[in-house]
C-alpha positions as CSV (number, residue, x, y, z in Angstrom):
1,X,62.5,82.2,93.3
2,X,64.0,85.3,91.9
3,X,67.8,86.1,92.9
4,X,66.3,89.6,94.3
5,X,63.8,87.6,96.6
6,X,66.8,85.4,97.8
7,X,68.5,88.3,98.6
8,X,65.7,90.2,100.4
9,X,65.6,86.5,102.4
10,X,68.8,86.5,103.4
11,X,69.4,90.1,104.0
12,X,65.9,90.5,105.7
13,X,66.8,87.4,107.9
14,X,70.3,88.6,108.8
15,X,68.8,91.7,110.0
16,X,66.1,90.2,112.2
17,X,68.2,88.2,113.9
18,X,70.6,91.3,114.7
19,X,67.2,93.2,116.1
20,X,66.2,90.5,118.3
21,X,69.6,90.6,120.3
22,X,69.6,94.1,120.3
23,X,65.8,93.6,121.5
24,X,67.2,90.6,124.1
25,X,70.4,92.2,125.1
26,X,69.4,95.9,125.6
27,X,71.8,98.2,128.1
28,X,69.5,99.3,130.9
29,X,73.3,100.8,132.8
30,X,76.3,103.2,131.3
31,X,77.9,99.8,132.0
32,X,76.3,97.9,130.2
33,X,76.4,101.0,127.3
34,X,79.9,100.9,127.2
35,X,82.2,97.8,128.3
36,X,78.3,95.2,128.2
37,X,79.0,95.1,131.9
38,X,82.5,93.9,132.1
39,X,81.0,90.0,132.0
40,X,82.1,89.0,128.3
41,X,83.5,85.3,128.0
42,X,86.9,85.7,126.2
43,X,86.0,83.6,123.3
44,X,82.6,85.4,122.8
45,X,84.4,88.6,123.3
46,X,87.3,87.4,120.6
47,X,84.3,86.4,118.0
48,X,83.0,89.8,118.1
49,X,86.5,91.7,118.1
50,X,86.6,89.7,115.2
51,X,83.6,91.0,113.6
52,X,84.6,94.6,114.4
53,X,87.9,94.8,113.1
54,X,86.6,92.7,109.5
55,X,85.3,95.9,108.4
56,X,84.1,96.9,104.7
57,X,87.4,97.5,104.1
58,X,88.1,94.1,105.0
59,X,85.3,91.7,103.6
60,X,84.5,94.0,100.7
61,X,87.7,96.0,99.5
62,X,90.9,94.8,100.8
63,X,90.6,91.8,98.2
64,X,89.1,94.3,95.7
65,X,92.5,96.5,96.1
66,X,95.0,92.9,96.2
67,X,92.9,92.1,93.2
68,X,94.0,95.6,91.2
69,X,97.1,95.6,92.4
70,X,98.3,92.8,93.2
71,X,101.6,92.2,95.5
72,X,101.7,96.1,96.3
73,X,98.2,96.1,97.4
74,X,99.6,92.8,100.2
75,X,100.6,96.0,102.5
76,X,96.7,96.1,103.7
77,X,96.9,92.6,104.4
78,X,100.5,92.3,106.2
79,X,99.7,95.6,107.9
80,X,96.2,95.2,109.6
81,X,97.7,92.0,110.4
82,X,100.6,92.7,112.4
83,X,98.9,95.6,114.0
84,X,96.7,93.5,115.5
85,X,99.6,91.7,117.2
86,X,100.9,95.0,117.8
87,X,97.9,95.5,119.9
88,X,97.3,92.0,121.8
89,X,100.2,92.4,123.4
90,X,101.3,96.1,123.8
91,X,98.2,97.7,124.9
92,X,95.2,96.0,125.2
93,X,96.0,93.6,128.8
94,X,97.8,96.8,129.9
95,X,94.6,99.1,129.6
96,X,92.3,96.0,130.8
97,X,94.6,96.2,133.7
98,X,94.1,100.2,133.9
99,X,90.7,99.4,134.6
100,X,88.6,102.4,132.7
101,X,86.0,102.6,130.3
102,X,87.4,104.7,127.4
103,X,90.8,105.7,125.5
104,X,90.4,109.1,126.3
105,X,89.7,108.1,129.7
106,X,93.1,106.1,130.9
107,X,94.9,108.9,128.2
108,X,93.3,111.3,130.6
109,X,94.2,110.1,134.5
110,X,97.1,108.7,133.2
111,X,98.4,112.3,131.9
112,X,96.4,113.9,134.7
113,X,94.8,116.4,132.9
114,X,91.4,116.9,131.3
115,X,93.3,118.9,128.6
116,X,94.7,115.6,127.4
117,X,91.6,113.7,127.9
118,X,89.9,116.5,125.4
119,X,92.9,116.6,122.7
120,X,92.0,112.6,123.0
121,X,88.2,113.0,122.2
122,X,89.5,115.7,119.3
123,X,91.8,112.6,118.1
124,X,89.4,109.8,118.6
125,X,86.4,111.5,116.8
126,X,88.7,112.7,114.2
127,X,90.2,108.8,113.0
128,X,86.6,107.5,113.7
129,X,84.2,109.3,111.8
130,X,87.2,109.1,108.7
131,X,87.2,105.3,109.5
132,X,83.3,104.8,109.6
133,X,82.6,107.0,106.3
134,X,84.2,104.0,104.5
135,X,81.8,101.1,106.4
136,X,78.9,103.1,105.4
137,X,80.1,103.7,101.9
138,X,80.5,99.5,101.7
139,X,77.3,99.4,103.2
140,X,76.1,101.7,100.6
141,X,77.4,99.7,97.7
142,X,76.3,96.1,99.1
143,X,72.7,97.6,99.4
144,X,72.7,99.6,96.2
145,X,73.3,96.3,94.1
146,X,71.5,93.4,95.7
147,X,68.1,95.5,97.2
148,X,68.3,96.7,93.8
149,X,68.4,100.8,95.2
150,X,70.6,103.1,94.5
151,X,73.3,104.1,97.0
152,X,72.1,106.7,99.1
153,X,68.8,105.0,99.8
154,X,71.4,102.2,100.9
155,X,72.9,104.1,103.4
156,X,69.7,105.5,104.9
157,X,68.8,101.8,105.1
158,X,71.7,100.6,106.7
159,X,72.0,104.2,109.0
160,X,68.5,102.6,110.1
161,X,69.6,99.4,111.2
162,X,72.4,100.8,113.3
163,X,70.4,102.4,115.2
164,X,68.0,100.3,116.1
165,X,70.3,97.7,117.7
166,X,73.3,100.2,118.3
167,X,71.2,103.0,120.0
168,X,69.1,100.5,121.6
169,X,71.7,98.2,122.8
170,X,74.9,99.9,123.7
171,X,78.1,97.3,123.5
172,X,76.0,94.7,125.4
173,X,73.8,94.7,121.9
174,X,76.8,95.0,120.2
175,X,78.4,92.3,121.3
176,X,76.3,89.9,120.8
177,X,75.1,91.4,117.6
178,X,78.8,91.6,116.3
179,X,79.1,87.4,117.2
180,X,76.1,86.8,115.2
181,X,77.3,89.2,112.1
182,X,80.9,87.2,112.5
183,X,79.2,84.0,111.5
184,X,77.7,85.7,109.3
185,X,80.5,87.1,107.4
186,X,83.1,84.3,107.2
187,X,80.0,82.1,106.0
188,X,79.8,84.5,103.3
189,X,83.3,85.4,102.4
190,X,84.3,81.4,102.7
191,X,81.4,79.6,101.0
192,X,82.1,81.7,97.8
193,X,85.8,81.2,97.6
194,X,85.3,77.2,98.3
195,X,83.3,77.4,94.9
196,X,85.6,79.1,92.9
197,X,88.8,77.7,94.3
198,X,86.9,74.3,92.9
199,X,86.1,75.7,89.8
200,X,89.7,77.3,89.1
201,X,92.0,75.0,90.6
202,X,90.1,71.9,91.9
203,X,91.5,72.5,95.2
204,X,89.0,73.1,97.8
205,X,91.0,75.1,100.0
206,X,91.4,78.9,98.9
207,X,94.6,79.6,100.3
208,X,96.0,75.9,98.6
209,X,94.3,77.0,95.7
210,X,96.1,80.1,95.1
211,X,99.4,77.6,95.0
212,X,98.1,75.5,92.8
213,X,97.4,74.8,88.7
214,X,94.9,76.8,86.8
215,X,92.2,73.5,85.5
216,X,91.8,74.9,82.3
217,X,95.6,75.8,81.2
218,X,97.8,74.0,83.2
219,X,99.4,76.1,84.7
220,X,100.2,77.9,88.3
221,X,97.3,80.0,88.6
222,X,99.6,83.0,89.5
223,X,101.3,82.3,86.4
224,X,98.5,82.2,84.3
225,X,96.7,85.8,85.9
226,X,100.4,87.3,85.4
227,X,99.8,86.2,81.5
228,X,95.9,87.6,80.6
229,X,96.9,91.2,82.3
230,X,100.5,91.8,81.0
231,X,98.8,90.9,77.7
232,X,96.5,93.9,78.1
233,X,99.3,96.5,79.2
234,X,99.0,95.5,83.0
235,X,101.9,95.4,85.5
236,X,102.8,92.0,86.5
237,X,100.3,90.7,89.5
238,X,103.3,89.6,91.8
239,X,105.5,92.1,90.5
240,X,107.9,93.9,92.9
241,X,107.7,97.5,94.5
242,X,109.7,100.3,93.4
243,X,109.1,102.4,96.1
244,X,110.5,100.4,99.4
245,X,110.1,102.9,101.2
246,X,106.6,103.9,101.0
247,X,105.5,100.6,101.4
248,X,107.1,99.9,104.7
249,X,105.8,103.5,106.1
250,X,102.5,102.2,104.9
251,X,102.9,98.9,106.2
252,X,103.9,100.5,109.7
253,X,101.0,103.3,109.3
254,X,98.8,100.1,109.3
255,X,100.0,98.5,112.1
256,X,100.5,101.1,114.9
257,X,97.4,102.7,113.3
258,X,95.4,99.4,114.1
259,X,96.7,99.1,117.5
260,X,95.7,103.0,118.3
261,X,92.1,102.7,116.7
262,X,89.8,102.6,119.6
263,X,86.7,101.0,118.6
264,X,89.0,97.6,118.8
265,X,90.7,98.6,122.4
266,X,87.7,99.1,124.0
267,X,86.6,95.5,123.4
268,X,89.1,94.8,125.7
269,X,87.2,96.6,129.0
270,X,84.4,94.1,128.6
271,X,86.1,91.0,129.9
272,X,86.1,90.1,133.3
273,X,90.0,90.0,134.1
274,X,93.1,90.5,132.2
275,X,93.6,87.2,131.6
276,X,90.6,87.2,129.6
277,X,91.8,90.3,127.6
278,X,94.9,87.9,126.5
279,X,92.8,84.7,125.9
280,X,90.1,87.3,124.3
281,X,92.9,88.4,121.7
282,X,94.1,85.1,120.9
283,X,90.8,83.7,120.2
284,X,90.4,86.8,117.9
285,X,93.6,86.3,116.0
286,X,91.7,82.5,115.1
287,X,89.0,84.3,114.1
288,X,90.5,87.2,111.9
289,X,92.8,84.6,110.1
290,X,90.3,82.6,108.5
291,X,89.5,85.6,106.6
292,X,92.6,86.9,106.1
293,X,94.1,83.8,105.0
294,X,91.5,83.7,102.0
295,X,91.5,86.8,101.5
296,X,94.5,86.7,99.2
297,X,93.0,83.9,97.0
298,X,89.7,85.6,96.2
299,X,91.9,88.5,94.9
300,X,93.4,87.0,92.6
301,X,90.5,84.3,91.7
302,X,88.3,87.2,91.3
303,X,90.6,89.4,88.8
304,X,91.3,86.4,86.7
305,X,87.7,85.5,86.6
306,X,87.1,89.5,85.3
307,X,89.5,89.3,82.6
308,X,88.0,86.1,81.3
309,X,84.7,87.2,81.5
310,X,86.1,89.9,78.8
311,X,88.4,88.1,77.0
312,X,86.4,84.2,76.9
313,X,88.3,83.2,73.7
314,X,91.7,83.6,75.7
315,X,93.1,86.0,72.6
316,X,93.1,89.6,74.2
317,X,92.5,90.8,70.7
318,X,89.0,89.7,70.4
319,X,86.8,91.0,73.9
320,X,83.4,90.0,74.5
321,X,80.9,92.2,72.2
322,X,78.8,94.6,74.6
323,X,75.4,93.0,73.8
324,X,76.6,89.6,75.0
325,X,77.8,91.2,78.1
326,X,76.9,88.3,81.1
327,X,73.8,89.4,83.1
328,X,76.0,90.2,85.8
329,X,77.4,92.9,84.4
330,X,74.1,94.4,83.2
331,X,73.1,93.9,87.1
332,X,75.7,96.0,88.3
333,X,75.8,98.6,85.8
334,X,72.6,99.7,87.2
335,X,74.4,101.1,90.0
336,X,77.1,103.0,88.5
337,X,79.9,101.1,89.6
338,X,80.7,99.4,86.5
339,X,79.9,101.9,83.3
340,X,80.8,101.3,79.6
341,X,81.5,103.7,77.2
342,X,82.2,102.4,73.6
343,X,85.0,104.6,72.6
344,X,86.3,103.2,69.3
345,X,82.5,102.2,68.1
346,X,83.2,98.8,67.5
347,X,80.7,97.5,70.0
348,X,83.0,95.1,71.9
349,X,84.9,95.8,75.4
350,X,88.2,96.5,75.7
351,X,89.6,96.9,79.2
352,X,93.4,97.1,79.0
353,X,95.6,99.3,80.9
354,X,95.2,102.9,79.2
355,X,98.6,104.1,79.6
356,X,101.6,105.2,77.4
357,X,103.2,102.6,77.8
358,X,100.8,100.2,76.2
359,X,99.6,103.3,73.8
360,X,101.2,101.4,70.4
361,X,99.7,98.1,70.8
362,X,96.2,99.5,71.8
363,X,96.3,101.0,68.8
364,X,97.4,98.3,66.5
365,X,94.3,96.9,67.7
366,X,92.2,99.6,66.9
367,X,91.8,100.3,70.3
368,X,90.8,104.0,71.9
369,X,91.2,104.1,75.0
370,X,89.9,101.5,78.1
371,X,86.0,101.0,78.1
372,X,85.1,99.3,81.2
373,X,85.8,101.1,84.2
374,X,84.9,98.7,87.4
375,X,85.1,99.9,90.9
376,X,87.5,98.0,93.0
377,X,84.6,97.6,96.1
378,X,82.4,95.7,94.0
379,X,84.5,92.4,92.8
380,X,84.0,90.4,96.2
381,X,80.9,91.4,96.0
382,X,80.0,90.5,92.5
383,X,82.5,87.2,92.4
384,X,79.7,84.6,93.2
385,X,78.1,86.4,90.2
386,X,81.3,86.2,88.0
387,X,81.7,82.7,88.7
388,X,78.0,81.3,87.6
389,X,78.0,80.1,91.4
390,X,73.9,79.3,92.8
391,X,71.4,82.0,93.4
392,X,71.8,81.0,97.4
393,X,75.9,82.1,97.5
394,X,75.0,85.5,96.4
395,X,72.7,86.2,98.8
396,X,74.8,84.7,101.5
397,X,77.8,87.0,100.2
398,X,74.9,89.6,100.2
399,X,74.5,89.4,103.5
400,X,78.0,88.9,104.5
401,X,79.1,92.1,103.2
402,X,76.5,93.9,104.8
403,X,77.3,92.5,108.3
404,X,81.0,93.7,107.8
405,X,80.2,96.9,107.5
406,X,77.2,97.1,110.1
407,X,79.6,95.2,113.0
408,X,82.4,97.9,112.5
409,X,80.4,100.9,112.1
410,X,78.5,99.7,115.3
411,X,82.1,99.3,116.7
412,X,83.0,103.0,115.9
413,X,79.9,104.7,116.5
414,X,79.8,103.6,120.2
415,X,84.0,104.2,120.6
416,X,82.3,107.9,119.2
417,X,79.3,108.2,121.6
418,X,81.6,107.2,124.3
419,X,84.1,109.8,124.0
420,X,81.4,112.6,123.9
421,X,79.2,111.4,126.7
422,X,81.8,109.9,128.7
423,X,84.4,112.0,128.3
424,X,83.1,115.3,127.0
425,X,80.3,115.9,128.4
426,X,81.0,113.6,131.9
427,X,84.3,114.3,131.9
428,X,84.5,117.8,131.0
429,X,80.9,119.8,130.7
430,X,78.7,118.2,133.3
431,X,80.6,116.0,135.9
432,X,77.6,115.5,138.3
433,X,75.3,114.4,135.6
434,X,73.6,111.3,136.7
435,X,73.4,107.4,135.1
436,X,70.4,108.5,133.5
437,X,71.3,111.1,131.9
438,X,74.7,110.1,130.6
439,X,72.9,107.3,129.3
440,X,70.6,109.2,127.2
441,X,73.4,111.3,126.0
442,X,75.1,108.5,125.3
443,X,72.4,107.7,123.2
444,X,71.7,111.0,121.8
445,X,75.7,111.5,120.6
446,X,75.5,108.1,118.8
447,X,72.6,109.0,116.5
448,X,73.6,112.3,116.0
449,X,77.4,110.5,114.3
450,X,74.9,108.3,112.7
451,X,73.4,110.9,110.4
452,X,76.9,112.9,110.3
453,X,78.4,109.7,109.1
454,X,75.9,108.7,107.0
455,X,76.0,112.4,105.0
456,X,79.8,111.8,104.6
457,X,79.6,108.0,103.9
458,X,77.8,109.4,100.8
459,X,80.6,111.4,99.1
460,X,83.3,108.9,100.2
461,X,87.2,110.4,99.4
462,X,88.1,107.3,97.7
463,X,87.4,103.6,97.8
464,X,86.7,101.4,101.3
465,X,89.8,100.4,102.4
466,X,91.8,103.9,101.1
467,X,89.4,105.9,103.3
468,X,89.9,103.4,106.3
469,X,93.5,103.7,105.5
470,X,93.5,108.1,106.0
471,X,91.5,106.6,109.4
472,X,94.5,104.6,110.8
473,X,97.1,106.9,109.6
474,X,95.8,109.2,111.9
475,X,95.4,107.3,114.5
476,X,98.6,105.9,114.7
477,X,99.8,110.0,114.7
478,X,98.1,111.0,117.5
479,X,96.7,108.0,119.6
480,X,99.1,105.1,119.4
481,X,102.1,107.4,120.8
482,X,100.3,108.9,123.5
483,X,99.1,105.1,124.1
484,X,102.5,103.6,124.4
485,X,104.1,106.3,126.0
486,X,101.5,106.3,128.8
487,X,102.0,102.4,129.4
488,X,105.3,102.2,129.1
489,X,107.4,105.3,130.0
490,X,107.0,107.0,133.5
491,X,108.6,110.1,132.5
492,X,106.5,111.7,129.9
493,X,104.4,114.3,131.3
494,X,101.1,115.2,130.5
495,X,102.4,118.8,128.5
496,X,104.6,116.5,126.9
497,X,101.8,113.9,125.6
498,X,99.1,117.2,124.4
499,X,101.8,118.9,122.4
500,X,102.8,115.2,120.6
501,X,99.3,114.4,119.9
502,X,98.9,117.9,118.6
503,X,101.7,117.6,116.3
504,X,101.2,114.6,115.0
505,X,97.3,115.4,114.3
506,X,98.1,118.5,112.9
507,X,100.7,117.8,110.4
508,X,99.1,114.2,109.8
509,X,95.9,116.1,108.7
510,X,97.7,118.5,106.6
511,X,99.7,116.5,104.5
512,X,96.9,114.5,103.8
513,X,94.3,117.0,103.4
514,X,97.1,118.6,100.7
515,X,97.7,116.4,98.5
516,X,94.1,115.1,98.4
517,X,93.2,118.6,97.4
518,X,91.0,119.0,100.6
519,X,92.9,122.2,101.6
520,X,93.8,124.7,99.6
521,X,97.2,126.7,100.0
522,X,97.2,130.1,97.5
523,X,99.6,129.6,94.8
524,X,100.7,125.7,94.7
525,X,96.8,125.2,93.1
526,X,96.9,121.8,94.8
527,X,99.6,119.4,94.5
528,X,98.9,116.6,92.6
529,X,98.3,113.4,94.5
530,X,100.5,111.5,92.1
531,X,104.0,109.7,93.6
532,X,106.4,111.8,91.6
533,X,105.1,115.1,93.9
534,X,105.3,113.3,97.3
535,X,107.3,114.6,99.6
536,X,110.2,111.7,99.1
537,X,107.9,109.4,97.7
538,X,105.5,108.9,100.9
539,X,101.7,108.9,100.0
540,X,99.2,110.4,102.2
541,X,98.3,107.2,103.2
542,X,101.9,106.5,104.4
543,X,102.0,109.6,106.1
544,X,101.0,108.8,109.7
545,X,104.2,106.6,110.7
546,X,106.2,110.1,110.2
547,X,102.9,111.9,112.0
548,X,103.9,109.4,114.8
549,X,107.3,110.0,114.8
550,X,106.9,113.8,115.1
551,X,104.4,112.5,117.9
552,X,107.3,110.6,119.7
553,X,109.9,113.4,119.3
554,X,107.8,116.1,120.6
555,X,106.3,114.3,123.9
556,X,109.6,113.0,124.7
557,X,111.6,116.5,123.5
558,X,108.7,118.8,125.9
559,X,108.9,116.1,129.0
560,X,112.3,116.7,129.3
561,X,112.3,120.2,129.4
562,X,109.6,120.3,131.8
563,X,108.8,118.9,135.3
564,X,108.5,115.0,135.4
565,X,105.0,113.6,136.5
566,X,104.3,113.5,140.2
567,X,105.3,110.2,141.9
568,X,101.8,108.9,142.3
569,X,101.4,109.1,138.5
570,X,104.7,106.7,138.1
571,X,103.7,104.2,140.5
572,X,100.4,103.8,138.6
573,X,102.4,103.2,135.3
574,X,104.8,100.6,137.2
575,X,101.3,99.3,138.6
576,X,100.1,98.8,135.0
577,X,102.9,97.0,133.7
578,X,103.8,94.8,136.2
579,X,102.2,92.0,138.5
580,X,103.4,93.4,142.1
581,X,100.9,96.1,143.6
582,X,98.6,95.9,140.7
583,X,96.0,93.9,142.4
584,X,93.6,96.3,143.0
585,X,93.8,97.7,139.3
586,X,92.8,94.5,137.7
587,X,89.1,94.2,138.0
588,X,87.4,97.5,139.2
């Protein structure tokens, strides 16, 4: 059997099998739409948190971007980490407790005013459609290589299968969906790294692995990576940071970002009590760690498989001639995301880091300039591939990758349809508008974000996990504040919360739409998104810890100068946080 019609197998199977529970589990009620009727068990409920927050980003580029840049790129993996934590046990038993079926919704009666219930929608739709352009571009490079199509065909393929069991099946399809695509995914992502762990180190376990000796030199695998790329002009893999303090801002962008994303919190309204919203979290944190935990080993597996693939001999003078290329690399080429260009006419491949630095010794050997450009989304991907592994792991991985970024996009698409139907259009527009009817909207807003995100998810601002990362730096600017400060301070008024969620929107949007050249301002022509013209040395994608900041500043700064929120509004917040009174709040 051809490795196309193995992947058409898997694929095709993985797909039926998410139709059938859409098909099976299909919302017939707005509850059911939204929180799959408040009757999720906790640990189904923490399998399929875990297969929406193990995004694209996650299962296809996080370990592509650890892979390029090694210890600097751990901030994806130490921050989406401890912002889950963040959010098991700041927010998400408080707003189970809350009782409502939408952020926007508690942000709304608990500021008591629709104002602030439509700056949240504006906030909401804003960090979710940034966050699911990068799902559908993953989705659109898994397809583009192993349907053999090219990438916008891919995401019209996968914009199709969203809809059928997201449209169709609301979070009760979702759910159940997302707990199929979980086993999917860490079948996929673990299966692969068993393999090459073997292969590399002889150690069975990934995570061991990456501790252990390289089988063919000797030495510590770290050791041994460190050696191939600083022999090509490459910084060392576990090299330190220079810049401290972008890194913690980006680590903390991360992690409040993650706890304010709301495609995550609203997995929380579909328990039964809040003791299942705890239990639900912890089983998640099980779940999410046996990819993360791997995670860090495929990186670096993967990027020392890449170099050797160029450099088999082991003497970074002599690379592989282009026509003896693997067939891997021919495979992928037909997408675009790996292209050659044979700069120095010598018909080999040199990839080397094409910098000043290393200038000298490129050109002692006769070197031009770097040959091989290979985008960071694809090694994952392409690593069962790299690795010679069977024709069977790289249609699991295949399908995998494609049920990462089909669980979260599901995930973000309803938090999306939610906001408008529920809280736009119900909220807001149409307050008498029946079940039916919100229902259908409901319906109707979620395949209208499927096309917009699908039109976007074609011209992506950067790889996966950076366009994820623009998602949660605004998100923890604007939602995350307004989220803690409802829940845990009874003096922040609802005046107070608009103007810090408009601050911290506004400049979080700015200073990234600046200096990624999406807005122009007359005579700066754009600054350069390059460290040395950062404002202090903070990248756009550190940006939204300072967003939230402002965010902080400002609600706190306006509360105070205004009236405090009426007395009912402060016994509800005491009600959320603690036990006494709150017994009526807990499961309606």
């Amino acid at each position: 059997m051809s490795q196309f019609a193995i992947n058409i197998l898997f694929v095709g199977g993985s797909f039926a099998l998410y139709v059938a529970i859409a098909i099976w589990a299909k919302a017939g009620s707005t509850k059911d739409f939204y929180v799959a009727g408040g009757g999720v068990h906790p640990v189904t409920n923490g399998m399929a948190i875990g297969a929406d927050w193990m995004s694209a980003a996650s299962f296809i580029s996080m370990a592509g971007l650890i892979a390029a840049g090694g210890y600097a790129n751990s901030t994806f993996l130490m921050g989406w980490t401890g912002g889950y934590v963040l959010l098991a046990m700041l927010l998400a038993p408080y707003l189970r407790k809350f009782g409502k079926f939408t952020v926007p919704e508690f942000i709304g009666d608990r500021f008591y005013s629709k104002n602030a219930r439509l700056v949240a929608v504006i906030c909401l739709i804003v960090a979710s459609v940034t966050y699911v352009i990068g799902q559908m571009a993953g989705a659109g490079v898994a397809f583009s290589r192993f349907l053999e199509v090219d990438a916008t065909m891919g995401l019209i393929i996968a914009a199709v299968v969203v809809f059928v069991y997201a449209v169709l099946g609301g979070m009760k399809g979702i759910t159940y969906t997302q707990v199929a695509q979980y086993c999917v995914l860490i079948v996929a992502y673990t299966i692969p790294a068993v393999f090459i762990s073997l292969q590399l180190t002889g150690n069975p376990i990934p995570a061991l692995g990456l501790f252990s000796d390289h089988t063919a030199s000797g030495m510590p695998i770290l050791d041994k990576l460190n050696q191939v790329i600083t022999d090509l002009g490459f910084n060392e893999y576990t090299a330190d940071v220079d810049n401290k303090l972008n890194m913690v801002l980006f680590t903390l962008t991360l992690m409040i970002g993650t706890a304010g994303l709301p495609h995550v919190i609203i997995r929380f309204f579909t328990v039964p009590k809040v003791a299942d919203a705890r239990w639900s979290a912890g089983w998640a944190l099980v779940f999410i760690a046996l990819l993360y935990l791997t995670a860090p080993a495929v990186a670096s597996m993967a990027r020392l498989n890449l170099m050797t693939t160029i450099y088999p001999e082991g003497t970074q003078s002599a690379p592989i001639q282009y026509d003896d290329r693997p067939n891997w690399v021919k495979e992928w080429e037909t997408t675009g995301l790996i292209q050659y260009t044979d700069k120095n006419g010598d018909g080999r491949i040199q990839l080397y880091n094409d910098t000043p630095a290393f200038k000298s010794e490129a050109e002692a050997r006769g070197w031009n300039g770097n040959e091989l450009d290979v985008n960071r989304d694809i090694l994952v991907l392409a690593n069962p591939e790299i690795a010679n592994l069977p024709g069977w792991v790289v249609g699991l991985i295949a399908a995998g990758g494609l049920a990462a970024a089909l669980s979260t996009a599901a995930g973000l698409l309803l938090a999306i349809s939610s906001a408008v139907s529920h809280d736009l259009i119900k909220g807001s527009i149409n307050p008498n508008i029946t079940e039916k009817g919100e229902l259908m909207a409901a319906r109707i807003s979620m395949s209208v974000a499927i096309v917009v995100a699908t039109y976007l998810g074609a011209n992506p601002p950067g790889f996966a996990a950076q366009v994820v990362a623009l998602a949660f730096g605004i998100a923890a600017a604007s939602l995350f504040p307004a989220l803690m400060m409802g829940i845990f301070s009874k003096r922040v008024n609802n005046t107070g919360a608009i103007s810090g969620m408009l601050v911290g929107l506004a400049f979080t949007l700015a200073y990234i739409f600046v200096y990624k050249g999406w807005l122009f301002i007359p005579g700066t022509n754009n600054l350069p998104d390059t460290p040395e013209h950062w404002v202090l040395g903070i990248s756009p994608l550190s940006v939204g810890a300072i967003g939230a900041l402002f965010n902080f500043v400002v609600a706190f700064a306006v509360s105070s100068a205004t009236e405090e929120p009426p007395q009912e509004i402060q016994d509800l917040v005491e009600s959320v946080r603690y036990p006494r009174g709150a017994s009526n709040a807990v499961d309606h």
